[in-house]
Backbone as numpy.savetxt, mean C-alpha at the origin, in Angstrom:
# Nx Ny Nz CAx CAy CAz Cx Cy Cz
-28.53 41.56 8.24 -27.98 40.55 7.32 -28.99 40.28 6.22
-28.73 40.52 5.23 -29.31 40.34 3.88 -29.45 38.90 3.46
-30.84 38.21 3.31 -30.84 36.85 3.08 -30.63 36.85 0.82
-29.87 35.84 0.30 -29.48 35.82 -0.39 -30.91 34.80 -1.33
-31.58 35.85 -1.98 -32.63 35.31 -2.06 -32.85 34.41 -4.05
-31.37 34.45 -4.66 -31.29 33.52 -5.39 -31.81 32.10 -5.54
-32.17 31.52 -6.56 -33.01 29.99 -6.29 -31.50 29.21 -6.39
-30.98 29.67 -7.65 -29.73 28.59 -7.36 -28.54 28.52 -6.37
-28.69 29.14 -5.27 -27.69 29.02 -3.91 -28.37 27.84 -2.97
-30.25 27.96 -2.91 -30.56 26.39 -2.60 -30.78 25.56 -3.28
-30.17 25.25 -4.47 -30.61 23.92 -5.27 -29.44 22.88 -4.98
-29.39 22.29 -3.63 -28.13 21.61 -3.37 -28.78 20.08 -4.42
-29.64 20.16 -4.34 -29.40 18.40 -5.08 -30.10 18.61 -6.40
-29.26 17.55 -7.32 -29.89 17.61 -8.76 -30.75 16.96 -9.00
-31.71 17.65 -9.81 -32.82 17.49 -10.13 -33.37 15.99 -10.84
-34.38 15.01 -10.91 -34.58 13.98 -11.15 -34.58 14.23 -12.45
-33.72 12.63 -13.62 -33.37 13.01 -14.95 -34.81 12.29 -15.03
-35.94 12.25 -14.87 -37.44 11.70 -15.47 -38.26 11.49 -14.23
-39.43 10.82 -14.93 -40.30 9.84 -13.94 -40.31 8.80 -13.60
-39.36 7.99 -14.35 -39.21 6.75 -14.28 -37.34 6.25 -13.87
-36.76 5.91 -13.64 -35.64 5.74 -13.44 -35.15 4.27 -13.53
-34.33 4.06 -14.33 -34.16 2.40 -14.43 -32.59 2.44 -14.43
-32.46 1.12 -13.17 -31.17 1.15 -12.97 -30.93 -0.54 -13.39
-29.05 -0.81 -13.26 -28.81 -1.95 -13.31 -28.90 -2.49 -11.89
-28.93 -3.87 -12.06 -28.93 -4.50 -11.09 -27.49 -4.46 -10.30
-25.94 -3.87 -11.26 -24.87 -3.88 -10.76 -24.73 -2.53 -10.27
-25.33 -1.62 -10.35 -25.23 -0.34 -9.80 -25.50 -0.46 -8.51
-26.89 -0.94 -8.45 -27.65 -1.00 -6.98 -26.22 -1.60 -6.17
-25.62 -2.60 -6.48 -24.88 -3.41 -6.04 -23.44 -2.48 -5.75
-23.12 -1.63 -6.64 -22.20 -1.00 -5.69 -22.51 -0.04 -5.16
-23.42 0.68 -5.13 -24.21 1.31 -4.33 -23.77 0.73 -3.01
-23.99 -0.58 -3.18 -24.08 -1.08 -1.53 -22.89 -1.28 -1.12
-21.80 -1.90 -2.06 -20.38 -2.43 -1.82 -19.97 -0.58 -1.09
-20.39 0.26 -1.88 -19.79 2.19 -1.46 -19.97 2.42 -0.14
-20.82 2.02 0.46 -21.34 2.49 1.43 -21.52 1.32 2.73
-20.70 0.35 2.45 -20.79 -0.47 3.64 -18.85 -1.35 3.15
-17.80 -0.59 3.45 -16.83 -1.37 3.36 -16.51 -1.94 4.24
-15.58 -2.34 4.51 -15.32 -3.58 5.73 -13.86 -3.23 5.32
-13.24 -2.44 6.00 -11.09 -2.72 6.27 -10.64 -3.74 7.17
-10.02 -4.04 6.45 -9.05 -5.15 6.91 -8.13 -4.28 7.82
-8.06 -5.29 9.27 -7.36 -4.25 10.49 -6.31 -5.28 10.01
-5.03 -3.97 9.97 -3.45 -4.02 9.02 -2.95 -3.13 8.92
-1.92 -3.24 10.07 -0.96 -2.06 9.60 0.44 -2.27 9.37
1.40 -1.34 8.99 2.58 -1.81 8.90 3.51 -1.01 9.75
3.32 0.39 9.77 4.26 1.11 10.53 4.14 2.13 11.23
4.17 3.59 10.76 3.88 4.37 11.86 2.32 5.34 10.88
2.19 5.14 9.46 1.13 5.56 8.91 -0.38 4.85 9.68
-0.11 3.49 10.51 -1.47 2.93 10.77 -1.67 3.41 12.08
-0.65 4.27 12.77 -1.60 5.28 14.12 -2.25 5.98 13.06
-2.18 6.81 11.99 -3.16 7.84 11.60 -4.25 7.19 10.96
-4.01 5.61 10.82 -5.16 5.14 10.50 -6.09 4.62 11.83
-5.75 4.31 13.17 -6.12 4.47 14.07 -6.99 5.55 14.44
-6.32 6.67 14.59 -6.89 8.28 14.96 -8.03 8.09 13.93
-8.14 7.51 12.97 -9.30 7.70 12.06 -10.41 6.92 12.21
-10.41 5.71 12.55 -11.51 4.82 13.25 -11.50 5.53 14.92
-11.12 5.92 15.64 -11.62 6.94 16.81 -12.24 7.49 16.96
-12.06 8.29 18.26 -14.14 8.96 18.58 -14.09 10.20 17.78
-12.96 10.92 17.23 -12.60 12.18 16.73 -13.19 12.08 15.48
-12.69 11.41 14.56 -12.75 11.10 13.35 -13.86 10.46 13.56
-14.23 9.53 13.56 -15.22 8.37 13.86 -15.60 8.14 11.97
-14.56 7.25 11.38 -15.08 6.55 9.55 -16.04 5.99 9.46
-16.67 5.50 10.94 -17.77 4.95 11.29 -19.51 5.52 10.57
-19.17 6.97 10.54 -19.85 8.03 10.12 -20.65 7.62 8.83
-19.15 7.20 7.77 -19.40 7.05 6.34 -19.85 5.52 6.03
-19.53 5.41 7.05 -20.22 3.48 6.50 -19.05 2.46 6.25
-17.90 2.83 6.95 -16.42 2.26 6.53 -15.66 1.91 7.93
-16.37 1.88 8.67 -15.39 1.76 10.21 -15.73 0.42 10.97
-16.08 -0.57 9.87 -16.48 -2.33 10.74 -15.03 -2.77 10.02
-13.91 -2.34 11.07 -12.79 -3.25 10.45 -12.69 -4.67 11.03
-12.12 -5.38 10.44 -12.67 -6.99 9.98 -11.01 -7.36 10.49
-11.18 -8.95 11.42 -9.74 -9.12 11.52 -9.01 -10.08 11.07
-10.35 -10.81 9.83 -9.70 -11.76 8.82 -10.28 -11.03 7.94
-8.96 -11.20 6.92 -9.27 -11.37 5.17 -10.34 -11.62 4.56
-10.75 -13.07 4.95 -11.96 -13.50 4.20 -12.81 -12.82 4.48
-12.79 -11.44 5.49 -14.35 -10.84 5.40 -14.31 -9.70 5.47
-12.94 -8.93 5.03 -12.75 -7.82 4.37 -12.66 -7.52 2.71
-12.85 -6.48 2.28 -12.66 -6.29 0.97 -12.15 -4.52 0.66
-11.29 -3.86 1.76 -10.71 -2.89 1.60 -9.51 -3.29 2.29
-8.46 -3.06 1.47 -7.00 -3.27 2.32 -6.55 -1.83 2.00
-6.00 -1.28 3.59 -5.50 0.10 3.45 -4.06 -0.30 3.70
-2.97 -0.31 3.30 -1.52 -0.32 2.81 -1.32 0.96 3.54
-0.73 1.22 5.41 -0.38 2.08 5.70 1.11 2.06 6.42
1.84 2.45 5.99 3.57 2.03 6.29 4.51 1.79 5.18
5.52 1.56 5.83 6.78 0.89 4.98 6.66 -0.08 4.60
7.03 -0.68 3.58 6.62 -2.03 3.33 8.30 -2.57 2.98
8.64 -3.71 4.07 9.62 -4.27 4.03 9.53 -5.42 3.27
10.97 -5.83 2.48 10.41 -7.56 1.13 10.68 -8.20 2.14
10.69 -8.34 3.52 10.28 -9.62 3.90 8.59 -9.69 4.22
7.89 -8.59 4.28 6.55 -8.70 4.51 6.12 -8.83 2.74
6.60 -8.70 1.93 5.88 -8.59 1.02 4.69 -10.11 1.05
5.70 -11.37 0.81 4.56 -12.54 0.83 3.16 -12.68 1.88
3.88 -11.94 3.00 2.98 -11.78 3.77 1.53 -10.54 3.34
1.50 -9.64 2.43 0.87 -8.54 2.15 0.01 -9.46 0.86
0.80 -10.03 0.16 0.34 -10.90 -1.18 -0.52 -11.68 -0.32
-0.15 -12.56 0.42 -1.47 -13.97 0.86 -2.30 -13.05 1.47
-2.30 -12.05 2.27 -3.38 -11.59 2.95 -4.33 -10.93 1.41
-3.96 -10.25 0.63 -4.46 -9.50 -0.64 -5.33 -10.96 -1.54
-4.65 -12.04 -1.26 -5.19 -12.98 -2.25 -6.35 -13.96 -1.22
-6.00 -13.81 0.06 -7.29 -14.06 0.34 -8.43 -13.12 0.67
-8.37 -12.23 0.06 -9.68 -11.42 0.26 -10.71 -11.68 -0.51
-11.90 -12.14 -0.56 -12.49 -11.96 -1.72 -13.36 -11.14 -2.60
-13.64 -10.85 -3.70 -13.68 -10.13 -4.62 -15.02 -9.78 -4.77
-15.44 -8.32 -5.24 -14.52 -7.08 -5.60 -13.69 -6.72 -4.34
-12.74 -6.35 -4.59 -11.66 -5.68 -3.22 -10.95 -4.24 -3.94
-10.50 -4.12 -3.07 -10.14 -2.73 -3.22 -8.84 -2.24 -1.95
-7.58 -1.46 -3.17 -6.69 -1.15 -2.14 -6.28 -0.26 -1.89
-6.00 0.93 -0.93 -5.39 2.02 -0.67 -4.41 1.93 -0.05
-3.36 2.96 -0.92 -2.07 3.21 -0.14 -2.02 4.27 0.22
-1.69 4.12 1.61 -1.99 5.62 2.53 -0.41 5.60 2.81
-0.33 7.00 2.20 1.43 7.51 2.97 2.51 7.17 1.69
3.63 7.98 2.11 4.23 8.55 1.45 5.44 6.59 1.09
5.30 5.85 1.85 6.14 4.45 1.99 5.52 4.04 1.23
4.29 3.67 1.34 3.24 2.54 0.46 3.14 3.01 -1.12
2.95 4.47 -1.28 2.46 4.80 -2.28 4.18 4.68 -3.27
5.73 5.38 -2.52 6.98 5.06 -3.78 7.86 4.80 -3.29
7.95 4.34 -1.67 9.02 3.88 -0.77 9.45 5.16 0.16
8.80 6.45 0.13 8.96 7.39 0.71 10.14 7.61 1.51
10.69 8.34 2.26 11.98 8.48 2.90 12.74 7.59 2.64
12.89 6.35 2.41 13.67 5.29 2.27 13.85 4.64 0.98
13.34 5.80 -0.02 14.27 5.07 -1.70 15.34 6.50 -1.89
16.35 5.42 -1.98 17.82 5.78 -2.02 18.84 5.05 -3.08
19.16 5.58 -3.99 20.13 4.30 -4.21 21.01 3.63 -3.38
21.31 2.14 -3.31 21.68 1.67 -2.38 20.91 0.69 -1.80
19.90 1.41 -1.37 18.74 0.19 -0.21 18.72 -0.98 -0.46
18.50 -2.04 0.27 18.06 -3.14 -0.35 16.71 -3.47 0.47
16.33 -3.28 1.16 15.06 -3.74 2.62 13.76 -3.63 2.30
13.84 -1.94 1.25 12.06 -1.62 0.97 11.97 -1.87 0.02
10.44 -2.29 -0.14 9.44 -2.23 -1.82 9.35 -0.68 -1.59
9.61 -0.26 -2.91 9.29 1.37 -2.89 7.59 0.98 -3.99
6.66 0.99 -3.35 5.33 1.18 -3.64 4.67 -0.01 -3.60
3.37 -0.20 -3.17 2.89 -1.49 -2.78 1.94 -1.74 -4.56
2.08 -1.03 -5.17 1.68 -1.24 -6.74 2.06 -2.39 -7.56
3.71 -2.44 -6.57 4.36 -3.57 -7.43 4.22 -5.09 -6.92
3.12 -5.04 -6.19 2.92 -6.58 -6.20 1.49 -6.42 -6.40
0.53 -5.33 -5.94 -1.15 -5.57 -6.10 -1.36 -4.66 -6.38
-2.74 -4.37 -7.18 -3.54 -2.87 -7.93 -4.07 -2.13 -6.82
-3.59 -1.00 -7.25 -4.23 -0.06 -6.07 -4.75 0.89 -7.07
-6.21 1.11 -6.19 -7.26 2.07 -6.58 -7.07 3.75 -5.97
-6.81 4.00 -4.66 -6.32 5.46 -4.55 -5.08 5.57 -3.69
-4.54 6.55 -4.20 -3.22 6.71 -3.30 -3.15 8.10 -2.85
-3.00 7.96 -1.43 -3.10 9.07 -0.19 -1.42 9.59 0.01
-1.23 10.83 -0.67 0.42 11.15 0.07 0.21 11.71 0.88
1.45 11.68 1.34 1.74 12.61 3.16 2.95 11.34 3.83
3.46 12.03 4.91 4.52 11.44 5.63 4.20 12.08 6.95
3.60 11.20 8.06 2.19 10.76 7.20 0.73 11.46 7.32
0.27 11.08 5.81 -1.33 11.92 6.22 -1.84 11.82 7.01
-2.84 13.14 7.62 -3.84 13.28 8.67 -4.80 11.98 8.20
-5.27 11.91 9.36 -7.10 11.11 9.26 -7.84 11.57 8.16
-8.22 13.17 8.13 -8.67 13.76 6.92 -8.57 13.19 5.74
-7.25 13.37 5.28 -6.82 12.70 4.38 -6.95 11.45 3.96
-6.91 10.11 4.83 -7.74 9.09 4.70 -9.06 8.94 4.56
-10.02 10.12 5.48 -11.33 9.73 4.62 -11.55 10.14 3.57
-10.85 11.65 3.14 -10.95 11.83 1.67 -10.49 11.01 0.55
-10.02 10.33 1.14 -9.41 9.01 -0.10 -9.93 7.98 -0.14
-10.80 7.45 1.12 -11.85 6.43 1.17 -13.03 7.09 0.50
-13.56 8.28 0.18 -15.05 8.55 0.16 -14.29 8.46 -1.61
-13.10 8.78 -1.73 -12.60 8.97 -3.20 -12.81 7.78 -4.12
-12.92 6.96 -3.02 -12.80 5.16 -4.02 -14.18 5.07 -3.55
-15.30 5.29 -2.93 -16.27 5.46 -2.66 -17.14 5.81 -4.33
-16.31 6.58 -4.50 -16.95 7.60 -5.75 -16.75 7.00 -6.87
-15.36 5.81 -7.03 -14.95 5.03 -7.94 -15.86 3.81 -7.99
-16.73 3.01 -7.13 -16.98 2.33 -6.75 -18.70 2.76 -7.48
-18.89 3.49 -7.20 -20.10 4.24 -7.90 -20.55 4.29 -9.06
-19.16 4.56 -9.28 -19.11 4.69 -11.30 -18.87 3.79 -11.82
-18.28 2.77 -10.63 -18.27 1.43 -11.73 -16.93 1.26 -12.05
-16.17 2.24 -11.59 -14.33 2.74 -11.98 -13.41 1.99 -11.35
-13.25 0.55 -10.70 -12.61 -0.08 -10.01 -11.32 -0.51 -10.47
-11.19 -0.36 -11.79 -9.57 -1.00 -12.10 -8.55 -0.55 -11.19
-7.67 -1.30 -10.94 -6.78 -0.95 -10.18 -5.80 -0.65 -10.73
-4.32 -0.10 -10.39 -3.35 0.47 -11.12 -1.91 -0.26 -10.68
-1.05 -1.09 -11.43 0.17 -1.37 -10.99 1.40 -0.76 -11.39
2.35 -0.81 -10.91 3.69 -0.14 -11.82 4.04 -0.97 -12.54
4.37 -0.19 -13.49 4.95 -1.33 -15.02 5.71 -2.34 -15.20
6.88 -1.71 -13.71 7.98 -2.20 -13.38 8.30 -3.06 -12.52
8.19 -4.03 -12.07 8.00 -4.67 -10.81 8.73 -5.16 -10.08
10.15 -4.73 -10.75 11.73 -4.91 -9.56 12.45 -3.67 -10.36
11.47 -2.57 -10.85 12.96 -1.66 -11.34 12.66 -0.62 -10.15
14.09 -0.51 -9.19 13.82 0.19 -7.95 15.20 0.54 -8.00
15.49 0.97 -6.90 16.72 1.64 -6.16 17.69 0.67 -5.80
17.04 -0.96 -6.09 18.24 -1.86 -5.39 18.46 -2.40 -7.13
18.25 -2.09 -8.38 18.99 -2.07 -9.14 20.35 -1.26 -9.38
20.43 -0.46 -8.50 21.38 0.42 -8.57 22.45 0.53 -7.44
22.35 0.08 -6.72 22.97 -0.79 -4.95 24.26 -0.94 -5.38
25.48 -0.68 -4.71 26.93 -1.18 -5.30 27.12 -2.26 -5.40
28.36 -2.88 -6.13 28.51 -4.10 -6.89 28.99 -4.91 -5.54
28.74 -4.37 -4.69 29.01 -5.80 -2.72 27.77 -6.57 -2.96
26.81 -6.04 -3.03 25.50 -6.05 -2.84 24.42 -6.67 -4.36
25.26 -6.94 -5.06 24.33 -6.61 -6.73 23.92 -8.25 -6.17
24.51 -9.17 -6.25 24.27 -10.43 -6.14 23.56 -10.83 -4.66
23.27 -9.98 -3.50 23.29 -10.73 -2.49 22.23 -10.95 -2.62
21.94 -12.06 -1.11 20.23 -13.20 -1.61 20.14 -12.64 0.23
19.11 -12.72 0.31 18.14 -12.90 1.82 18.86 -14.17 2.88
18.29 -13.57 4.18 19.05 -14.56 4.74 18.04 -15.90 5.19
16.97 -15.68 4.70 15.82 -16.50 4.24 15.60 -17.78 2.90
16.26 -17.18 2.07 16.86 -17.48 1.24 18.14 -18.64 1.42
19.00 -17.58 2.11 20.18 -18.71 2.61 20.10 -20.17 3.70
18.79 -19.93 4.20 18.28 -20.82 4.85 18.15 -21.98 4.26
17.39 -21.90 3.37 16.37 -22.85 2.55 17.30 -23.94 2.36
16.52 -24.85 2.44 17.56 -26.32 2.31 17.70 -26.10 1.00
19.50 -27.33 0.50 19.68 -27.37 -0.59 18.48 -28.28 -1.60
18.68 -27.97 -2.55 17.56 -28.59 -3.75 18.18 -29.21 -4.72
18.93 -30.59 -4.76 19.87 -30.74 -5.84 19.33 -30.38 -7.30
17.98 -30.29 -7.88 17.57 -30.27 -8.77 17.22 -28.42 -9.22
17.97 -27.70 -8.33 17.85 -26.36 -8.88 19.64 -25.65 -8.88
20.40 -27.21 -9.21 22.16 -26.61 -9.38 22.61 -26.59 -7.92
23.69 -25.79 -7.65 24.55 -25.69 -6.62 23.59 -24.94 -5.55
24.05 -24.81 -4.10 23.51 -23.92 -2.98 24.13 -22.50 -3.26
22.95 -22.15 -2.87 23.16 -20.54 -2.90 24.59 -20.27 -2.00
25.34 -19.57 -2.85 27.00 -18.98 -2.07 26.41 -18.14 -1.64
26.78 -17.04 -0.05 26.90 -15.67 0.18 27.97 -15.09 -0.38
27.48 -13.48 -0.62 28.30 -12.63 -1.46 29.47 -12.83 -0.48
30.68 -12.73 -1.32 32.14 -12.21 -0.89 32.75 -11.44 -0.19
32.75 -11.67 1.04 33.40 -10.10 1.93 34.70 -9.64 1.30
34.66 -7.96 0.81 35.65 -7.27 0.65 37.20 -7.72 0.89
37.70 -7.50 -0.22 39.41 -8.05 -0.20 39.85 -7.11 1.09
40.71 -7.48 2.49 41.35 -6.57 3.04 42.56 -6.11 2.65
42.82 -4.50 2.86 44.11 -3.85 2.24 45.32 -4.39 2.97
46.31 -4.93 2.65 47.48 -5.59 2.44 48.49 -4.16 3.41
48.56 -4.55 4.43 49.38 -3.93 5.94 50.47 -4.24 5.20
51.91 -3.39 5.33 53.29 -3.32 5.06 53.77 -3.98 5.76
55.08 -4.80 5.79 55.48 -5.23 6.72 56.04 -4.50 7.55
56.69 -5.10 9.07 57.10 -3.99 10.22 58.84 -4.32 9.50
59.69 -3.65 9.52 61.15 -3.18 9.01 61.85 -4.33 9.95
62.66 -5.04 9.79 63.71 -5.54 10.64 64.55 -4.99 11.28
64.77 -4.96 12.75 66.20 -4.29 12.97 67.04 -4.81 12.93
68.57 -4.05 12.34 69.95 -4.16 12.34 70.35 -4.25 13.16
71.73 -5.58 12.84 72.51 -6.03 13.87 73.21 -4.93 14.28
């Protein structure tokens, strides 16, 4: 076996840009935020076993400096968005997102979180098709659903964002233009049954009506018999 005696096949690390090196004080700082996250333990559906398998002895995220998941909010600052996301969890996804505190950072892992995956249809009414449309998300992981792999490559990915200083997050433009704009006209008006709950409010007009059940088709009459 022939050793490959080129200099640049071992020059794995780049070379120092001087003698002196002067950094910001906010670099150092995400330096540290990169390499020590804290996830918020949260899942929604069947994407958070593969987020499971990934904090495990196999995977072990533990590795990268990302596997102290946290089981309040207030002392996380990575929310991984893995599942379907149903609008009755949405308020529930918002208060947990708004009590995190800041810088935070969110990934949507899987093919639900990231555009409503298997379940945008015209018609639907049940899913948010993308968790964008209520909070900024920094990387988005497809698959139905992705390996573990795939999650750490998308954690070390915002890792790398986090580095550069690149944290903006990204929302959809749109934030109810979905598949239940397009739902048949049974359905265009209906309200939650959460909704229908809610005591009346004289000062916001009449109580919410439920939609109209379908006119039934009009049976013939049965013939009389002759005397």
């Amino acid at each position: 076996m022939e050793i490959d005696k080129n200099p640049d096949y071992l020059n794995t690390q780049s070379p120092a840009p001087g003698l002196v090196n002067l950094f910001r004080v906010e670099d150092v700082l995400n330096l540290a935020r990169a390499n020590s996250l804290w996830p918020l333990t949260f899942g929604l559906a069947c994407c958070a076993i593969e987020l499971m398998a990934g904090g495990a002895a196999r995977f072990d995220m533990d590795r990268f400096g990302f596997g102290v998941f946290r089981p309040s909010p207030r002392q996380a600052d990575l929310m991984i968005v893995a599942g379907t996301i149903s609008r009755k969890m949405v308020p529930c996804i918002k208060t947990l997102y708004d009590q995190m505190p800041s810088p935070k950072y969110v990934i949507a892992l899987g093919g639900c979180a990231t555009a409503g995956g298997p379940f945008k249809y015209p018609g639907q009414y049940a899913i948010l098709e993308g968790i964008d449309k209520i909070i900024p998300v920094n990387v988005y992981v497809p698959g139905c659903p992705p390996r573990p792999e795939a999650l750490i490559a998308g954690i070390m990915e915002l890792q790398k964002q986090i580095k550069e200083g690149k944290t903006q997050g990204v929302m959809s433009p749109a934030s109810v233009q979905d598949s239940q704009d397009g739902r048949p006209a049974d359905y265009k008006n209906a309200i939650s049954r959460a909704d229908f709950r809610k005591p009346f409010d004289p000062a916001q007009g009449k109580p919410p009506a439920p939609p109209a059940p379908p006119a039934a088709a009009a049976t013939p009459a049965a013939p009389t018999p002759s005397a």
